[in-house]
Backbone as JSON, one array per atom type, in Angstrom:
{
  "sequence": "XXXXXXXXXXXXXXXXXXXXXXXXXXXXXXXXXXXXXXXXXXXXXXXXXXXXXXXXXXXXXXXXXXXXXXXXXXXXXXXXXXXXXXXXXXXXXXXXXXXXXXXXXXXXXXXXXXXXXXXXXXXXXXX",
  "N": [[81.9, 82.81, 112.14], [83.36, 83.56, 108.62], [83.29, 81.01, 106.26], [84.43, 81.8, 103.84], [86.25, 83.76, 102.03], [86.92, 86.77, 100.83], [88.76, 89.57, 98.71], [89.92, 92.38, 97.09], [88.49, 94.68, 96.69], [87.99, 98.29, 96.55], [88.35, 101.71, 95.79], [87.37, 103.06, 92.76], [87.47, 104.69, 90.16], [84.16, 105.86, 87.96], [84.06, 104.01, 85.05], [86.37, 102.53, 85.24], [88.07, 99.5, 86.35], [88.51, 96.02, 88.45], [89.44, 93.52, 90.11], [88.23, 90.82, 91.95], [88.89, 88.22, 94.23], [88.03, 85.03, 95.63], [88.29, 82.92, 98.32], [88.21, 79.56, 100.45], [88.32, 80.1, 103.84], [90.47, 78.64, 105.38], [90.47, 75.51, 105.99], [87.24, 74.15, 106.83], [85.51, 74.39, 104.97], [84.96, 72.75, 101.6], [84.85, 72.5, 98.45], [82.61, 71.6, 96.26], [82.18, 69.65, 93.57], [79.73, 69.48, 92.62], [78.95, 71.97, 93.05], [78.09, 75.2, 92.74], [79.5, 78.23, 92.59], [79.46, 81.6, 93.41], [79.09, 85.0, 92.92], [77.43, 87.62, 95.14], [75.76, 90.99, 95.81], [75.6, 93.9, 97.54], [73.83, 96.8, 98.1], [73.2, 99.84, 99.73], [70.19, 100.19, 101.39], [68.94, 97.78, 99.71], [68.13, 94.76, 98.5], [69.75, 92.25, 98.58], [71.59, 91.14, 95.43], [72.04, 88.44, 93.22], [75.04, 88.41, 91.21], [76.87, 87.03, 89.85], [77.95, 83.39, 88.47], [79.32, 80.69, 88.44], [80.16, 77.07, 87.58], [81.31, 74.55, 89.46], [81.83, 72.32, 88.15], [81.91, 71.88, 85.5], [82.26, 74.47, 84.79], [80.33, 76.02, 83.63], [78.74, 79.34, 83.49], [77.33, 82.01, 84.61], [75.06, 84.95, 84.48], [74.03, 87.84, 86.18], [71.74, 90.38, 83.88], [72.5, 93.2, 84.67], [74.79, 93.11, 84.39], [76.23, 91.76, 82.48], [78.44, 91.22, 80.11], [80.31, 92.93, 81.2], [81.48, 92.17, 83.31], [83.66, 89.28, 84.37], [83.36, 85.92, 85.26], [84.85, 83.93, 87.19], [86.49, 80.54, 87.39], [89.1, 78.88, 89.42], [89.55, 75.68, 89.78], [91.94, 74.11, 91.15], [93.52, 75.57, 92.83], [91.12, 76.74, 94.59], [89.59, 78.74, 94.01], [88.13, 81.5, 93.37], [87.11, 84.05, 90.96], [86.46, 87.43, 90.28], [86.33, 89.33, 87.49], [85.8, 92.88, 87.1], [85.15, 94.64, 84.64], [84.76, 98.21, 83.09], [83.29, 100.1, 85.52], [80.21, 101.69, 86.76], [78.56, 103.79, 89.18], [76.55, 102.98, 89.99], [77.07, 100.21, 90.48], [78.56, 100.51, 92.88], [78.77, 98.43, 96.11], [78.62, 95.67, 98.66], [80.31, 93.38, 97.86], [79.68, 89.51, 97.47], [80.96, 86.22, 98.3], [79.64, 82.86, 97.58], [78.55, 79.98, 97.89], [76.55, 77.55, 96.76], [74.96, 74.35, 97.06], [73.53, 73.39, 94.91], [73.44, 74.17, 91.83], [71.24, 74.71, 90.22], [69.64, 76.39, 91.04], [71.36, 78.88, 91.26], [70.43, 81.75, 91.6], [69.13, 82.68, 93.81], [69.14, 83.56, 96.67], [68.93, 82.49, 99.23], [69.36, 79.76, 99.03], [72.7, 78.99, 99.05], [75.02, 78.3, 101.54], [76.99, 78.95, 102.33], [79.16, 81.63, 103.34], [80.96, 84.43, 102.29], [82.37, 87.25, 104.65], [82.07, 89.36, 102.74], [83.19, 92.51, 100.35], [83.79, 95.57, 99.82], [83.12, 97.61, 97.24], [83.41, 100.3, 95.77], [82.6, 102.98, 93.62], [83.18, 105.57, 92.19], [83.5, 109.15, 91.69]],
  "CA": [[83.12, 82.81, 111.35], [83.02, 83.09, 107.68], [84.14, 80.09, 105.5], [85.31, 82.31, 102.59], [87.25, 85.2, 102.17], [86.66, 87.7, 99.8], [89.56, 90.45, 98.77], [90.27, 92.73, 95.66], [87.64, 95.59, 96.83], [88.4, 99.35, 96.8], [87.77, 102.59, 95.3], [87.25, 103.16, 91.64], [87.21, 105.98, 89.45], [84.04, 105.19, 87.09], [84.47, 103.43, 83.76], [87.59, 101.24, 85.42], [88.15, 98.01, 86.65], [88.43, 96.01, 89.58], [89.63, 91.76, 90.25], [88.09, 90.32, 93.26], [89.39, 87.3, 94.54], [87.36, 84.37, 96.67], [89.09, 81.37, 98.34], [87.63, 79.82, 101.74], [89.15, 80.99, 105.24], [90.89, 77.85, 106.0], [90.55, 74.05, 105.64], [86.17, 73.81, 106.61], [85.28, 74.36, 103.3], [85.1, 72.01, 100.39], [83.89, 73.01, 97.2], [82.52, 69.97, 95.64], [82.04, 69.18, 91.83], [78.15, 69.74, 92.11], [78.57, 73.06, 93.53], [78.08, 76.29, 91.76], [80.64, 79.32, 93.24], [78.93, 82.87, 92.63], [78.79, 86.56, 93.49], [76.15, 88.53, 95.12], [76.36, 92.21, 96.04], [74.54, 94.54, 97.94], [73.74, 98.1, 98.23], [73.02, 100.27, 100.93], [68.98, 99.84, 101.33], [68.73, 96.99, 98.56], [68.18, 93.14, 98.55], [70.77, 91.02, 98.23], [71.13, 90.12, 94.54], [73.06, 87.29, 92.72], [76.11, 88.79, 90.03], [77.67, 85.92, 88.85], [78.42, 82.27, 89.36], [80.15, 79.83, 87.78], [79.57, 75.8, 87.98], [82.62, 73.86, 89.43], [82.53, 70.83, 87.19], [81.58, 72.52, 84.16], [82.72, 75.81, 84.77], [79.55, 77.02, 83.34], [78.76, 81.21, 84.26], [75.86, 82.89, 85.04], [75.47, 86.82, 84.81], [72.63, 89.06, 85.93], [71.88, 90.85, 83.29], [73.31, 94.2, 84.71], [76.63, 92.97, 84.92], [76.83, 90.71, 81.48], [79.84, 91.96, 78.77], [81.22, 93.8, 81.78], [81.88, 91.26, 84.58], [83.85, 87.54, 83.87], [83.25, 85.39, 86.77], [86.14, 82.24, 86.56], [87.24, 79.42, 88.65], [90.37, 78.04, 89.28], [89.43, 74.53, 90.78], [93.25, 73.63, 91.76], [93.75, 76.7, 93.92], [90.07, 76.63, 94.89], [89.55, 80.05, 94.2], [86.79, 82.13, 92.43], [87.25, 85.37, 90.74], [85.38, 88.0, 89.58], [86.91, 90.8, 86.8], [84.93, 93.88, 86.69], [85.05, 96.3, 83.76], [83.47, 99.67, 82.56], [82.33, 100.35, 86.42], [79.85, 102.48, 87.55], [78.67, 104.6, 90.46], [75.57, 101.48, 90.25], [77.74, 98.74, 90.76], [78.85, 100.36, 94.84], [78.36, 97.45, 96.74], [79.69, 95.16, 99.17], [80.7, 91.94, 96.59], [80.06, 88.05, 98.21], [81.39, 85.19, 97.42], [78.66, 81.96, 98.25], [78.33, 78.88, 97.62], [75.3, 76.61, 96.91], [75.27, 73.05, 96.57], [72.23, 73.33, 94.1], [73.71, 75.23, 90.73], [70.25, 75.07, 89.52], [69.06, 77.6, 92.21], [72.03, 79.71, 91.65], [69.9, 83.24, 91.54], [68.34, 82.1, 95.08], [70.76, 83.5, 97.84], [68.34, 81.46, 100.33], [70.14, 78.59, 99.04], [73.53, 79.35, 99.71], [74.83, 77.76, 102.25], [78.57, 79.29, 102.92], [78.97, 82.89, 102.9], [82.31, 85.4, 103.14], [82.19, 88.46, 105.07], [82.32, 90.7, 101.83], [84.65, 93.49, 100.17], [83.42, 96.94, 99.84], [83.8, 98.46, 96.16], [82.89, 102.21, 95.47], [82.78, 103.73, 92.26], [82.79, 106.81, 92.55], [84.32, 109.76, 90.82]],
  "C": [[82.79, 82.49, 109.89], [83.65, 82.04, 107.45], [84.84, 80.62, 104.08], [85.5, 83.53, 102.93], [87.35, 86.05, 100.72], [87.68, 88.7, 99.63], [89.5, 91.13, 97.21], [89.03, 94.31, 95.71], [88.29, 97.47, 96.92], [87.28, 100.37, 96.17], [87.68, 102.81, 93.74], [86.97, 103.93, 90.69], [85.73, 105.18, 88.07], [84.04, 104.97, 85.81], [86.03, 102.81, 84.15], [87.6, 100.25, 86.06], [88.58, 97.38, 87.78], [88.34, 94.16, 89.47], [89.02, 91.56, 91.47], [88.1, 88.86, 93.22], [88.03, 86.48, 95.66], [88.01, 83.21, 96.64], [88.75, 81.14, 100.15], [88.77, 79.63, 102.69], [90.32, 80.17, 105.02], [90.67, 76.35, 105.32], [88.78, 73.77, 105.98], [86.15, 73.9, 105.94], [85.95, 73.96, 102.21], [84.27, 72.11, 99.27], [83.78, 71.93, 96.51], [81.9, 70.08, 94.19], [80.55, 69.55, 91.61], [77.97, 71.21, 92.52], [78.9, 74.4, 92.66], [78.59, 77.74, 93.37], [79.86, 80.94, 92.79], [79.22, 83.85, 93.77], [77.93, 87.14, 94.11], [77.16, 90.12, 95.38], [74.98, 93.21, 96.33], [74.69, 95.74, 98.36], [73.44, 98.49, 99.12], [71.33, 100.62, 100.71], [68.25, 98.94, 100.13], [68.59, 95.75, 99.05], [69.75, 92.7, 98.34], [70.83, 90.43, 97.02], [72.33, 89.42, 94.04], [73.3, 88.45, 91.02], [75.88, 87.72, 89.28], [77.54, 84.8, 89.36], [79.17, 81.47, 88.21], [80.02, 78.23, 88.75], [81.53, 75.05, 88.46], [83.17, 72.82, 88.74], [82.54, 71.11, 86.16], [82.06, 73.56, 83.39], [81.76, 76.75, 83.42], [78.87, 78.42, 84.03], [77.13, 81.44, 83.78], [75.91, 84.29, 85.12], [73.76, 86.97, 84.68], [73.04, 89.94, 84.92], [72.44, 92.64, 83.37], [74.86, 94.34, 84.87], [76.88, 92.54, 83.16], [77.38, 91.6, 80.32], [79.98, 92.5, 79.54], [81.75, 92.92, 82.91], [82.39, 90.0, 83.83], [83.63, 87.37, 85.38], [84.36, 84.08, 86.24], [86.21, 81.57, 87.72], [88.47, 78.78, 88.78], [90.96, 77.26, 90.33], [91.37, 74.15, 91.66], [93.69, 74.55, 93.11], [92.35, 76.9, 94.87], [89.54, 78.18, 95.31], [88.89, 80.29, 93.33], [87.08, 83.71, 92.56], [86.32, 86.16, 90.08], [85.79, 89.81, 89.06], [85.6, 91.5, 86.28], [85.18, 94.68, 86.04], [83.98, 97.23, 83.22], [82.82, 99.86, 83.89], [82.07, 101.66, 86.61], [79.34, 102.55, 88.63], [77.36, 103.07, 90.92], [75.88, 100.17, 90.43], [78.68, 99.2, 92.03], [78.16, 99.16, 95.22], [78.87, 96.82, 97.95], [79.19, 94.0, 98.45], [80.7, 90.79, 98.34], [80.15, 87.51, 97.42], [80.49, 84.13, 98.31], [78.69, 80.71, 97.63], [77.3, 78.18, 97.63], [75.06, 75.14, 96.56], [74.59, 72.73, 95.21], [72.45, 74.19, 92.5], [72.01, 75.39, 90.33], [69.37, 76.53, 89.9], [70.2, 78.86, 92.44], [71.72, 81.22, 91.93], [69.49, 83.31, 92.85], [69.94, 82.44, 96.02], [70.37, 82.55, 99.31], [69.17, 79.91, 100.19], [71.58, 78.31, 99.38], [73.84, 79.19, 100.9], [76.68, 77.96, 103.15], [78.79, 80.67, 102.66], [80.74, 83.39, 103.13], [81.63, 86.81, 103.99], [82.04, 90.08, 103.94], [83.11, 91.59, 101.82], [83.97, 94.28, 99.57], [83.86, 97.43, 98.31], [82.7, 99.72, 95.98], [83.43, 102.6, 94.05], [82.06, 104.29, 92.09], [84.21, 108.39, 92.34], [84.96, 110.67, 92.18]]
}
């Protein structure tokens, strides 16, 4: 069973845009002040790599550099929800989008660390 829940995924004509939402399932999961909230996303015969993240106490962001000036990653501790606005997409940013958690911000590029996963949300962009 995941502990987060990922939504906001579809189809995408490219060069447009795309919100995805993360907030976990239920009541296990507690996102705690030392923990850094991020993205991965993975292709169909690819690794697993880390998007975005964002720090929960700090609300300092992280971008791989194929995403950065086109992706925000945000948090919005009260709701305990993590978003992630995508603009200018292309056909190289298909994926299926996670949302993860790692207790360790320092290790946020490291999906080995990560220690809460969602089931992921499918985006295509694709003309």
């Amino acid at each position: 069973q995941a502990q987060l829940v990922e939504s906001g995924g579809g189809l995408v004509q490219p060069g447009g845009s795309l919100s995805l939402a993360c907030t976990p399932s239920g009541r296990d999961l507690v996102i705690y002040a030392n923990d850094i909230m991020s993205w991965f996303r993975q292709a169909p015969g690819k690794e697993r790599e880390f998007v975005a993240g964002v720090t929960w106490r700090n609300n300092k962001k992280y971008y791989s550099d194929s995403v950065k000036g086109r992706f925000t990653v945000s948090r919005v501790a009260a709701e305990n929800a993590v978003y992630l606005k995508m603009n200018n997409l292309s056909p190289e940013d298909t994926a299926v989008y996670y949302c993860a958690r790692n207790p360790d911000p320092y290790t946020y590029y490291d999906a080995k660390k990560y220690n809460a996963w969602g089931h992921g949300t499918q985006v295509t962009v694709s003309s």
